[in-house]
NUROMI-421565 format. One line per 4 residues: their letters; for each residue x, z, y of C-alpha. Coordinates in steps of 0.05 Angstrom, whole numbers, plus 5000, padded with zeros to 4 digits. Example, Ala and Ser with C-alpha at 12.3 -4.5 7.8 and 13.67 -1.06 7.14 Angstrom:
NUROMI-421565
as) 5246:5156:4910  5273:5143:4979
***
This chain:
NUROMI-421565
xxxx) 7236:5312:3071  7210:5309:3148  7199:5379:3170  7142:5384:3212
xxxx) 7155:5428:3278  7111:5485:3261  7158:5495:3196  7218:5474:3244
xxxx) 7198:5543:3285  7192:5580:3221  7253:5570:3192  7285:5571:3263
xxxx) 7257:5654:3275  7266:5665:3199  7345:5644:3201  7360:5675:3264
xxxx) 7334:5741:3239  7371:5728:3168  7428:5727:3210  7414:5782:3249
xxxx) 7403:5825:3184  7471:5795:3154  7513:5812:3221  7482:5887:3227
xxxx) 7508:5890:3150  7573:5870:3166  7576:5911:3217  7549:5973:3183
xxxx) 7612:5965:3123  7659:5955:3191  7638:5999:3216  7641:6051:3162
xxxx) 7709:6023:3139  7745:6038:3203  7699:6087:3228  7673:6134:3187
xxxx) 7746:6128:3135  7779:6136:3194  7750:6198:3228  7766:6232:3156
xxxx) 7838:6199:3157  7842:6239:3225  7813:6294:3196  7859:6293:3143
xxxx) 7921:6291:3188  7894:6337:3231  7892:6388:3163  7963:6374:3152
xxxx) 7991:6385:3222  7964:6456:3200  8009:6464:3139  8070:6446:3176
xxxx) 8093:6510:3205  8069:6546:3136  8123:6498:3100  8174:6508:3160
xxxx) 8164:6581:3150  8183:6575:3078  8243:6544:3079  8259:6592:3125
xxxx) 8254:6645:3088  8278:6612:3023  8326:6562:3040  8299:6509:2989
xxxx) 8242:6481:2959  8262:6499:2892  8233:6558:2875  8168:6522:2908
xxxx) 8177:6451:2864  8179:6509:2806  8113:6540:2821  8057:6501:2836
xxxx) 8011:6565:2863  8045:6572:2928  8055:6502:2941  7968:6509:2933
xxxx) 7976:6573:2973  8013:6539:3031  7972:6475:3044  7897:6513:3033
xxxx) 7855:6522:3091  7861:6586:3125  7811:6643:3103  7811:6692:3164
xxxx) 7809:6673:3235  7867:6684:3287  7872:6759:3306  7875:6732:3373
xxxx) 7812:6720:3402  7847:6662:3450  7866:6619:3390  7799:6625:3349
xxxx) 7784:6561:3321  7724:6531:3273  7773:6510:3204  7769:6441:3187
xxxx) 7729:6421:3125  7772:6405:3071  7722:6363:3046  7754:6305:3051
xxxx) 7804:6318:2993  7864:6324:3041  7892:6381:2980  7898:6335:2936
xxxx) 7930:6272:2983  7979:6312:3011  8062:6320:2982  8116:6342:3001
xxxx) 8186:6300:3009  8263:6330:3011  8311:6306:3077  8314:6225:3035
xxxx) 8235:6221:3028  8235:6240:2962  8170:6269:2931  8181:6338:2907
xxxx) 8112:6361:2895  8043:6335:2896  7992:6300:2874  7999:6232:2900
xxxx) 8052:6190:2911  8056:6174:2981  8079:6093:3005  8125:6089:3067
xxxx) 8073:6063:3104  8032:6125:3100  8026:6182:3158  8088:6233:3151
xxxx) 8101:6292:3186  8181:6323:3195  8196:6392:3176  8246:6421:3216
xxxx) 8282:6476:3213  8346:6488:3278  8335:6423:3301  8342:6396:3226
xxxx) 8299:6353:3191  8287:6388:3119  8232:6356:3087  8171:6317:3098
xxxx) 8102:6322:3094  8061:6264:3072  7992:6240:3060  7966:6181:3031
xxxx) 7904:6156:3065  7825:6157:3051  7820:6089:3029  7754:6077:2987
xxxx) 7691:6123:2989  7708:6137:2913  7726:6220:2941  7694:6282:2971
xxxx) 7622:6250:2968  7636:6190:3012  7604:6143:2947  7542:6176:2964
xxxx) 7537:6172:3033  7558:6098:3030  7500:6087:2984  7446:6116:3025
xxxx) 7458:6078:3079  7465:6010:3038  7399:6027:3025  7383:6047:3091
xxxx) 7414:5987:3118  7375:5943:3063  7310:5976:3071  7314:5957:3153
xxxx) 7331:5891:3137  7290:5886:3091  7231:5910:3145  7261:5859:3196
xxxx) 7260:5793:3158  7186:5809:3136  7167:5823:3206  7201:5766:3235
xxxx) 7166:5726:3165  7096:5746:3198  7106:5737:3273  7146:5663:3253
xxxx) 7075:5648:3211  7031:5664:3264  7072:5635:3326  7079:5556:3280
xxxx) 7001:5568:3272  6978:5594:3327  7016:5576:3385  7035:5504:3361
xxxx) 6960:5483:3338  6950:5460:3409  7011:5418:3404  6989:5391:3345
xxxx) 6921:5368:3371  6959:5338:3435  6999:5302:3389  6943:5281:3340
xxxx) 6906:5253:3412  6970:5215:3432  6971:5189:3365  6899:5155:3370
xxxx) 6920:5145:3449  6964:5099:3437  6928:5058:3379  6888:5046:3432
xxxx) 6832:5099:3435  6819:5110:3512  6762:5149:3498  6802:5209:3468
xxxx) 6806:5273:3497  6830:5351:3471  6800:5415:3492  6854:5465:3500
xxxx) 6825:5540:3523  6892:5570:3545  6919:5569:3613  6994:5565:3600
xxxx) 7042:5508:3588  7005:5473:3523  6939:5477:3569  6973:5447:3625
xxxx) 6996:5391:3581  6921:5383:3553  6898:5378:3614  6945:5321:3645
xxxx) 6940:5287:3574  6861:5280:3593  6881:5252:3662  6919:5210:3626
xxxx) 6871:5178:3582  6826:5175:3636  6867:5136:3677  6881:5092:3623
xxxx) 6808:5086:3603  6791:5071:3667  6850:5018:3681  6837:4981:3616
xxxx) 6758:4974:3647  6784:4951:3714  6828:4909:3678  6766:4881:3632
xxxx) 6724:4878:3697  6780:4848:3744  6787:4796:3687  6719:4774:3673
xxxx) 6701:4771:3758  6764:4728:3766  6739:4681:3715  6672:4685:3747
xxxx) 6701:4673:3813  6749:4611:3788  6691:4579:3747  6644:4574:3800
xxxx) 6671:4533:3858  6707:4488:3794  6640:4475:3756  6615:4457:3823
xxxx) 6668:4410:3838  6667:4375:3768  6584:4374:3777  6600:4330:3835
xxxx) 6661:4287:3820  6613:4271:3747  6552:4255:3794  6599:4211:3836
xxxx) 6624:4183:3769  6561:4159:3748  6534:4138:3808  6482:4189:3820
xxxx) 6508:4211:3884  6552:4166:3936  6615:4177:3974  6597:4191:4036
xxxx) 6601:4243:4089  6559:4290:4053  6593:4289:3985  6662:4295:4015
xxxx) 6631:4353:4051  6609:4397:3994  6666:4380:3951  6707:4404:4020
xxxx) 6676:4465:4017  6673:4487:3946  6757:4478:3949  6753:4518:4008
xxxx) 6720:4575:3971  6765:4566:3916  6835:4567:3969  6808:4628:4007
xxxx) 6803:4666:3931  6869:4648:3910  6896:4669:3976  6867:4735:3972
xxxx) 6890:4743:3911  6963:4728:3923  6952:4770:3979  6934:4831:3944
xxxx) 6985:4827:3893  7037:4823:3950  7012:4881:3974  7008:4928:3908
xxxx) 7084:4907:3898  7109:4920:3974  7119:4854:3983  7074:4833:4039
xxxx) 7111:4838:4119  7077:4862:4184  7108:4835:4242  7093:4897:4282
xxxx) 7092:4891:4369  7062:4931:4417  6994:4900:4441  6923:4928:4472
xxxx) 6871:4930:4414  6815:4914:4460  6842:4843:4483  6864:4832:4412
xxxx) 6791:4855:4388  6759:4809:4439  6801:4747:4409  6784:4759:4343
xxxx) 6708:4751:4363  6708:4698:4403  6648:4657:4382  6616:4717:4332
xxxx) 6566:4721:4380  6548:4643:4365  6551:4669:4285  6507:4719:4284
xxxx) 6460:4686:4335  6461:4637:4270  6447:4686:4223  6393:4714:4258
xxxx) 6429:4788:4279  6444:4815:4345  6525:4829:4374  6540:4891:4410
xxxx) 6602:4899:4427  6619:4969:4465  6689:4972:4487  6728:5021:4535
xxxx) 6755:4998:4600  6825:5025:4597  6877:4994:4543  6884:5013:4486
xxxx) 6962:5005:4464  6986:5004:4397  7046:4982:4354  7014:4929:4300
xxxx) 7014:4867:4269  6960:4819:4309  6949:4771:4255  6934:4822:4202
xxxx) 6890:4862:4248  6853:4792:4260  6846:4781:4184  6818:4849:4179
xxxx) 6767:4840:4238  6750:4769:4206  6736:4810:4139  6695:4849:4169
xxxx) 6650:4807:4207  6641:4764:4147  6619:4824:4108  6563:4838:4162
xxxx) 6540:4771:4167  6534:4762:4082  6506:4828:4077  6455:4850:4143
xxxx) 6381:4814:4134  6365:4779:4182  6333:4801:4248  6384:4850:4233
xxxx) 6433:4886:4283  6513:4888:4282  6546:4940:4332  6611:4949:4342
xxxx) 6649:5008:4388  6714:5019:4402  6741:5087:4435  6791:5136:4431
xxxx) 6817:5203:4417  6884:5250:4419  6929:5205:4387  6878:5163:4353
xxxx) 6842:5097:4364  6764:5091:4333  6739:5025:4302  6661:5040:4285
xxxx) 6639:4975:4264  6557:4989:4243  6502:4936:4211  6426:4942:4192
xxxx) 6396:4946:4139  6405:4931:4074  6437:4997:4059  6487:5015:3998
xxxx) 6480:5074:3954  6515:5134:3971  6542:5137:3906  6574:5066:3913
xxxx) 6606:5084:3974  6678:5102:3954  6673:5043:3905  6667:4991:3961
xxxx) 6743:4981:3973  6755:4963:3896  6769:4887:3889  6709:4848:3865
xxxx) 6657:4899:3878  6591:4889:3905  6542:4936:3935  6478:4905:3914
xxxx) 6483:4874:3851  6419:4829:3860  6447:4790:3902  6490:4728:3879
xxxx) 6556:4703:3882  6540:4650:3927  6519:4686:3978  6559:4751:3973
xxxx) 6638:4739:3976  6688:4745:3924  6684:4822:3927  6756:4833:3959
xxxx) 6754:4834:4026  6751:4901:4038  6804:4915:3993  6847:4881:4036
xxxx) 6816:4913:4100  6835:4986:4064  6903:4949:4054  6915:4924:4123
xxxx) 6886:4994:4152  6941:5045:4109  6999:4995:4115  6991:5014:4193
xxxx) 6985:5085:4185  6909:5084:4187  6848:5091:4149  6781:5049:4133
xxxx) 6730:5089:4111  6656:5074:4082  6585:5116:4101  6515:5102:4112
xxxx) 6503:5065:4178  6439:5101:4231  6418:5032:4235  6404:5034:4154
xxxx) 6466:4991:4137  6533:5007:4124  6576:5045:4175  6665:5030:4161
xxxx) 6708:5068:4218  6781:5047:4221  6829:5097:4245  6888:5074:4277
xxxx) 6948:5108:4310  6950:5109:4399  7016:5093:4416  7042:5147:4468
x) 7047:5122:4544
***
């Protein structure tokens, strides 16, 4: 059976407490076994250190043990606890309990170990204690140990704290039962729904998003799950978008082309200067979109080179508008062209920089009315270089702005194809600008068109 993770947690807090309740048994009977049995074993031989010298004094005085193995009330005599304290003050001391049964554990052995009264037979293994009289050994004194709880009480103390120890437990695995519950429902329900959402992410359901009120580690992770889906909403609409312009883009100049070669066909138009012309210039439109294209994918893999050199940006600018004047004179718009008088030096690649220039003069002259204006000024700053390159009207919404620079977009939508460009030459301006360090960026233009300053880095003189 799959265990789900919530249950996974459960039984994870609910075994490790089991355990924990198991090892404090375990410890609580080792605890008692070679704790508790053994403070009374020391207890015990602690009491019969005391009946030496009473023992000693008897053989003393008698000379044997017989008349003690005879009579069993002085051997009782000798090894009870004393009842009166020491007449000297110096020596008083609290007697020792003789709860613990030591009476009845402890015999007495002759000079060869042999038991000559008591009530226990003591193993050779057990504690014994020599009783010496002139330096001779007369007798032992032996004890056999406290080895179960079966004496002097010790079955009753064991039992309360079995149940002691069982009651606690007991306490613990319910409380660890409870807090296990509520952490595999409350704190993994967010999971859950994150994982739910993946789920339906990954059938394909961009649109999906979680709500997670907690700011911790699960809301975190709602929150850059949303990012994620939006990013993948939004790419598979770009991707939708990018696919459908492209076609849009491709079909054009082709349908042209085939219009023409069929009219040519059939006879209803003639080869002559003019066809060749217009089918020239539909497979121009076509080269300069594949180009761009193959361009732009160079660049989102890394894959396009700058041949970078130091040059001044003014004489370059100049270059790359010779005859723009003659263009927009064409077009109907007005050039100005306001450029500083000292260099400006930079490390660049020319021919990009002239493909961006190029991009963005032909974006002025598709875009400004005519009777327009088209200004352009170059200066400087600490450490920068300022393109502003300005039109007339007409404008682009504010809101479109930041949306200029993706490929195939279009600021006024009313316009057609034919007259607008493919939509990415900005993109490739934005390109060009960042792979030198710089930026392009978009506003709206005083003159009530569109406004794009490049930023560029001054090379220091």
């Amino acid at each position: 059976m799959k265990l789900s993770l919530s249950r996974k947690l459960f039984l994870a807090v609910l075994g490790t407490s089991l355990l924990a309740v198991l090892a404090m048994g375990v410890a609580d009977k080792v605890n008692f076994a070679h704790g508790f049995l053994g403070y009374i074993n020391g207890q015990a031989e602690e009491r019969m250190s005391g009946v030496v010298p009473n023992l000693r004094d008897y053989y003393i005085e008698h000379g044997s043990w017989d008349e003690l193995r005879a009579e069993h009330k002085n051997w009782l005599k000798l090894i009870r606890p004393p009842s009166r304290l020491d007449p000297n003050p110096a020596n008083w001391t609290v007697p020792v309990s003789d709860l613990t049964g030591a009476m009845f554990r402890i015999a007495l052995l002759d000079e060869r170990k042999q038991l000559l009264i008591g009530f226990v037979e003591p193993r050779d293994n057990d504690p014994h204690l020599p009783i010496e009289v002139q330096g001779k050994t007369v007798g032992w004194l032996a004890m056999a140990p406290f080895q179960s709880v079966t004496e002097a009480g010790g079955a009753a103390l064991l039992k309360r704290q079995l149940l002691a120890s069982v009651g606690i437990g007991t306490l613990a695995l319910l409380m660890a039962a409870l807090i296990a519950g509520w952490t595999s429902r409350r704190l993994l329900a967010p999971v859950r729904q994150v994982a739910a959402a993946t789920h339906r992410l990954a059938a394909g359901d961009y649109a999906e998003r979680v709500v997670v009120p907690e700011d911790d580690e699960v809301g975190q992770l709602a929150r850059d799950f949303n990012q994620l889906a939006h990013t993948l909403e939004r790419n598979e609409r770009m991707r939708r978008d990018f696919m459908a312009d492209i076609s849009h883009e491709l079909r054009t100049p082709l349908a042209v082309l085939r219009g023409e070669l069929e009219a040519l066909e059939d006879g209803v138009r003639k080869l002559d200067g003019d066809s060749l012309c217009s089918l020239q210039q539909e497979v121009v439109q076509l080269s300069k979109l594949v180009d761009d294209l193959y361009e732009l994918s160079l660049a989102d893999v890394g894959a396009l080179t700058y041949r970078k050199q130091r040059l001044d940006l003014i004489e370059l600018l100049q270059q790359a508008l010779s005859g723009a004047a003659e263009r927009c004179q064409e077009k109907g718009l007005t050039l100005e062209l306001q450029l500083p008088a000292a260099p400006l030096l930079l490390l660049a690649d020319a021919g990009r920089l002239r493909q961006l220039f190029g991009n963005l003069l032909e974006n002025s002259l598709r875009y400004t009315a005519s009777g327009g204006h088209v200004h352009i000024r170059l200066h400087s700053k600490p450490g920068q270089i300022i393109l502003d390159w300005l039109d007339s009207s007409p404008g682009v919404a504010e809101a479109d702005l930041p949306r200029l620079f993706e490929r195939f977009f279009r600021g006024e939508t009313s316009r057609q194809r034919a007259s607008g460009g493919s939509g990415l030459g900005l993109a490739i301006c934005r390109n060009i600008a960042e792979a030198h360090g710089g930026t392009l960026e978009a506003r709206p233009s005083p003159l009530g068109g569109l406004w794009l300053q490049l930023s560029l880095t001054l090379e220091a003189t």
